[in-house]
C-alpha positions in Angstrom: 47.5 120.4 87.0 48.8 118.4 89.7 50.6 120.2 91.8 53.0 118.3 94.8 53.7 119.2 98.0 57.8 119.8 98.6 57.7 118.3 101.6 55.7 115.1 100.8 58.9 114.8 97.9 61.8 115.5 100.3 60.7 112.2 102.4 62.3 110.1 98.5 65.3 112.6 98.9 66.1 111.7 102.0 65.3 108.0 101.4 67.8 108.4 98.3 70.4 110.0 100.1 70.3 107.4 103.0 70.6 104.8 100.9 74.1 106.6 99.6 74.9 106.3 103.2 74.5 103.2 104.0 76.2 101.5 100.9 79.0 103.5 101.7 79.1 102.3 104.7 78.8 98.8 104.0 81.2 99.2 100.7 83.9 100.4 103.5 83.3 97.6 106.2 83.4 95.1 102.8 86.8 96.6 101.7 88.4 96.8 105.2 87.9 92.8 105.4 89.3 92.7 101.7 92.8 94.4 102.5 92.8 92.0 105.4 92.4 89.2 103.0 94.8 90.3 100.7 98.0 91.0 103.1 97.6 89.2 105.9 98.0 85.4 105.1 101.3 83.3 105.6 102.7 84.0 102.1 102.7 87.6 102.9 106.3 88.1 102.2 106.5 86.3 99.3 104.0 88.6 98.0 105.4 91.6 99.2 107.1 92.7 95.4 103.7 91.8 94.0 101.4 93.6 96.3 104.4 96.5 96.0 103.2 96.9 91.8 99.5 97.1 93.1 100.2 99.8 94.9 102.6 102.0 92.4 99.9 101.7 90.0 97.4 102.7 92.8 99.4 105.8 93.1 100.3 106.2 89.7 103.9 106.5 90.1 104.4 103.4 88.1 103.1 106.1 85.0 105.9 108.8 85.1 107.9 108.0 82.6 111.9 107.3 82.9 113.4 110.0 80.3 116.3 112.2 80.0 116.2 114.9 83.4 118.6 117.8 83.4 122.0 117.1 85.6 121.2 117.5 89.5 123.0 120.8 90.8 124.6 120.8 94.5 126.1 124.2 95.8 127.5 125.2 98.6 125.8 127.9 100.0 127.2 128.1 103.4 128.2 126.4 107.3 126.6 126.7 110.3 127.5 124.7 114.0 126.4 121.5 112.8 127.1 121.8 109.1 128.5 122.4 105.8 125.0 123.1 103.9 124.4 122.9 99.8 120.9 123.9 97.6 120.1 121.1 95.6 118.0 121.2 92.5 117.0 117.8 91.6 114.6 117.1 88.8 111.2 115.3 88.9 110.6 115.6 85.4 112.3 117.6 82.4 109.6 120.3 83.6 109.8 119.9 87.6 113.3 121.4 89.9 113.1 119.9 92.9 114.9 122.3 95.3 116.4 120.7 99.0 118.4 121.8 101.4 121.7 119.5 102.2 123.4 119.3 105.5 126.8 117.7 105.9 128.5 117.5 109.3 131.7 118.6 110.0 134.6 116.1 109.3 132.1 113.2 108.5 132.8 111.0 105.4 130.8 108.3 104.4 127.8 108.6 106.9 124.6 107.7 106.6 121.7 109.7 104.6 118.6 110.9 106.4 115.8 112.4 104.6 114.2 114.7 106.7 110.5 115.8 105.4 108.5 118.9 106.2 105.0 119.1 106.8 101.8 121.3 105.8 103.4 125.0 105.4 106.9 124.0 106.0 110.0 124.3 103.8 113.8 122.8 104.3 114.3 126.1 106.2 111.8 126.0 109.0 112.1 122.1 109.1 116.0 122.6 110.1 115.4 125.7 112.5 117.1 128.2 109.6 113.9 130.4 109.1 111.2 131.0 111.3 110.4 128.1 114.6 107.0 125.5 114.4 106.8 122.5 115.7 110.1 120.2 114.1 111.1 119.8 117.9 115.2 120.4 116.4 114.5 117.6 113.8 117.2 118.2 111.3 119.6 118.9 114.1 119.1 116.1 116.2 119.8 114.1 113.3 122.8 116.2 112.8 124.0 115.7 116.0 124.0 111.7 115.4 126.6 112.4 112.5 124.1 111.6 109.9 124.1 113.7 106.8 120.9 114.9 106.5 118.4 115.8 102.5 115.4 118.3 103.2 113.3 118.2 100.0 110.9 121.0 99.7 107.3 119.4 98.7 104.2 121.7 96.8 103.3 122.7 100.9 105.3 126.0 101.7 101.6 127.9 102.5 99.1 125.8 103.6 96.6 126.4 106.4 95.8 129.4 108.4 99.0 131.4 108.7 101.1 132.0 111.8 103.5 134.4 113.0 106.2 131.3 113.5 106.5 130.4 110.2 107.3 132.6 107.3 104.7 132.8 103.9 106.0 132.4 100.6 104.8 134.7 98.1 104.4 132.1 95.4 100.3 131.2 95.9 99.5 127.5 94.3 96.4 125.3 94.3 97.4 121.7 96.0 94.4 120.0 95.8 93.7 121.1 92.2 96.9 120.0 91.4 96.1 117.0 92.5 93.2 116.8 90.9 94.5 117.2 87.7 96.9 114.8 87.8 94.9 112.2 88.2 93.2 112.6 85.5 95.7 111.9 83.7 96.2 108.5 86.0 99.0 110.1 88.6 98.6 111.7 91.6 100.5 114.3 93.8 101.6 111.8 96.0 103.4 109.6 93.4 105.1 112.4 91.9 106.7 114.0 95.3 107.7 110.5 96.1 109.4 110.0 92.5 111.1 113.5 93.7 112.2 111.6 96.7 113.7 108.9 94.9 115.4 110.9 92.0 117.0 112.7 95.1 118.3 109.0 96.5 119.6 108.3 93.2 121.8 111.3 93.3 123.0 111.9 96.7 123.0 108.2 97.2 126.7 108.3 95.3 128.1 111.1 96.9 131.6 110.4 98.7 130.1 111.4 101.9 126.9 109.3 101.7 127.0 105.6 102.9 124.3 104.4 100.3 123.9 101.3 102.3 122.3 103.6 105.0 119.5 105.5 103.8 116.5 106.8 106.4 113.7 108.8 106.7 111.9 110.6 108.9 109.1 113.7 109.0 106.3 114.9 110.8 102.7 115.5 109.7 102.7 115.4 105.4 106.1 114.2 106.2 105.4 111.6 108.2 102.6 110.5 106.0 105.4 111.1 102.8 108.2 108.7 105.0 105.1 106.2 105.2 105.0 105.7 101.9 107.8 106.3 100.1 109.8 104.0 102.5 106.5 101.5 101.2 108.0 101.7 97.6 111.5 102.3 98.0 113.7 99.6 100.0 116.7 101.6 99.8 115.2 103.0 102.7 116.4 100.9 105.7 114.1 102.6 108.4 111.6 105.5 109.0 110.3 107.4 111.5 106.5 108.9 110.8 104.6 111.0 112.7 101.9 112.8 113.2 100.1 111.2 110.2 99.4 107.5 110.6 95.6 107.0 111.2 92.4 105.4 109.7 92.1 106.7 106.2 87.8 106.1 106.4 88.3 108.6 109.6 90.8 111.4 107.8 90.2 110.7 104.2 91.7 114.0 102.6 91.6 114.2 99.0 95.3 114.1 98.3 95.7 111.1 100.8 93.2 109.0 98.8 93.4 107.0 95.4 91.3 105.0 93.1 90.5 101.5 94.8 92.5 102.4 98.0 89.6 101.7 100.0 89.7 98.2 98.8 93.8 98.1 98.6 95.9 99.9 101.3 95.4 102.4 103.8 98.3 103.0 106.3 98.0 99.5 108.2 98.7 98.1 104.1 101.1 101.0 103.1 103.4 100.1 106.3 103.2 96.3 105.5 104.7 97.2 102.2 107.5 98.6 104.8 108.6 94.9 106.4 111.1 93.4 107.5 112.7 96.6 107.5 112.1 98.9 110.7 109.4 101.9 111.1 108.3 103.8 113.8 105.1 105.5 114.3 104.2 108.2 116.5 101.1 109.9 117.6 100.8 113.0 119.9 97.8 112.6 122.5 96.8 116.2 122.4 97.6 116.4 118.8 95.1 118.7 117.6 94.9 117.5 114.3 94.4 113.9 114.4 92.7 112.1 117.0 95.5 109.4 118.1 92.5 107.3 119.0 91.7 105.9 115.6 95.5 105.3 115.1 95.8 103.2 118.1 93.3 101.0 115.8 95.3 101.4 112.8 98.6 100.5 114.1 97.2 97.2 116.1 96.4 96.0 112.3 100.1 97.0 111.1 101.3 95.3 114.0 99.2 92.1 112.8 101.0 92.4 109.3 104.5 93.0 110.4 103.9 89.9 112.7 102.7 87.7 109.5 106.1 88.8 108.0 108.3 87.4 110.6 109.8 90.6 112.2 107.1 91.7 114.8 110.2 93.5 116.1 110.3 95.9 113.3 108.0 97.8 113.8 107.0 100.3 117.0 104.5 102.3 117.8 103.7 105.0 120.6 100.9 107.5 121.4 102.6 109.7 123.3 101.8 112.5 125.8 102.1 115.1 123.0 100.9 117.3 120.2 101.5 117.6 116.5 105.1 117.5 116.9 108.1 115.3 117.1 108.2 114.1 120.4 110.6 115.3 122.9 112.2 111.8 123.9 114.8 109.8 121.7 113.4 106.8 121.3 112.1 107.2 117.4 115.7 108.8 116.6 117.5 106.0 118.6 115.4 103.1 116.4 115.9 104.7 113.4 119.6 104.8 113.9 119.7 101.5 115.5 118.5 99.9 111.8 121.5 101.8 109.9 124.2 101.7 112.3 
């Protein structure tokens, strides 16, 4: 019987898994010119509400159907310095509370609405200096200290990562990424339904005597910035957003729960923030963020700047690598452009 030599095989296995390489590679350069091609021309925002389907159905969030949800609960559970503050439990779905945290400022009526979006192990709580300190840089209290009223939404990332002696952990263990998982294959994704918790929330608090409805922003760092990115791309009631620590080349940081079917070929962030003209976002980088290497962003944001160009309103949208880490960034200059678009 012949008998082969392993090694004289491995040369095809390697061969083999080359070639998987380099189609990949070719597949992704081939898809980088197609979302090119399919944004950036001169009808671009005549396109915008069609190329806004594409990518709800991308996501899947154009799948979760519209059906009787409980009444959303607001109770007041307290004042602070800067606040009155309510719980909210807002439903996703018949089956999914959404709980928040909602800060109104003292002797403010019919301000603006900022949603204000925790990151990877972070809760309304830490987000708004309550419970525990990270890296939020004062977020919810800055934008407190504006006069906006301000909606932190908790999102399925209260323990994620390695833990640290800043932040609190939650004893209630969950699987993200097999979440995920399973929900798209069933044609949603994570994404679509923590944005449709997002906008369930808008719907609610956007009628509140307090709120100015006509005023609606976001803001958040790390999975919330990368949340502000994209829920701002599929709902215009938001006027402006801030994101940070997020934006960068999906081919570079493609996570699984940051990645859909055909995405490759449709949007990455430079598409996803195109989806975000005329209206105004700002994108910031930390240089010494240690998560994300601002350098592939720079490249990323050139091509969103390309796009908000082709709308018209190259004005609209700013970007900054700044002399920072995986934070919000000490100076005012995201918070003052935010508020400059709902003043």
């Amino acid at each position: 019987m012949y008998k082969d030599i392993i090694k004289d095989g491995d040369v095809f296995r390697k061969e083999y898994k080359d070639g998987f390489d380099a189609f990949i590679e070719r597949k992704l350069k081939e898809a980088k010119d197609r979302r090119r091609d399919l944004l950036l021309d001169c009808n671009l925002m005549n396109k915008l509400e069609e190329h806004r389907k594409e990518y709800l159905s991308m996501l899947g969030l154009d799948r979760i159907e519209e059906c009787d949800l409980p009444e959303p609960e607001l109770t007041r559970v307290g004042e602070d310095e800067d606040a009155v503050i309510y719980r909210t439990r807002i439903y996703i779905t018949p089956e999914i509370p959404q709980y928040g945290l909602l800060f109104v400022p003292h002797g403010k009526s019919c301000a603006p609405l900022i949603i204000a979006q925790h990151g990877g192990g972070g809760t309304p709580e830490l987000c708004s200096d309550m419970n525990g300190k990270i890296n939020y840089n004062r977020m919810v209290r800055r934008l407190l200290e504006r006069g906006a009223v301000v909606f932190a939404p908790q999102l399925l990332l209260w323990n994620f990562g390695e833990p640290r002696a800043t932040r609190p952990k939650h004893d209630i263990p969950y699987r993200r990424q097999e979440v995920d998982r399973d929900l798209k294959r069933i044609g949603l994704s994570l994404t679509a339904v923590e944005i449709k918790g997002i906008m369930n929330g808008l719907d609610f608090l956007s009628e509140l005597d307090f709120v100015d409805g006509e005023r609606i922003g976001m803001i958040g760092l790390s999975y919330g910035g990368y949340f502000t990115l994209h829920t701002m791309a599929v709902d215009t009631r938001i006027k402006a957003g801030f994101s940070n620590a997020c934006f960068n080349d999906r081919n570079v940081y493609p996570w699984n729960d940051w990645v859909y079917p055909n995405s490759a070929n449709l949007f990455h962030d430079a598409e996803v923030a195109a989806l975000c003209a005329p209206r105004r976002l700002y994108v910031a980088v930390g240089k010494e963020d240690e998560v994300f290497d601002y350098r592939s962003a720079v490249t990323e944001a050139e091509r969103a700047r390309e796009y908000f160009k082709a709308a018209g309103c190259p004005q609209s949208f700013m970007f900054s690598a700044w002399d920072g880490g995986h934070t919000i960034p000490d100076t005012n200059e995201g918070i003052d452009f935010l508020f400059s678009a709902l003043s």
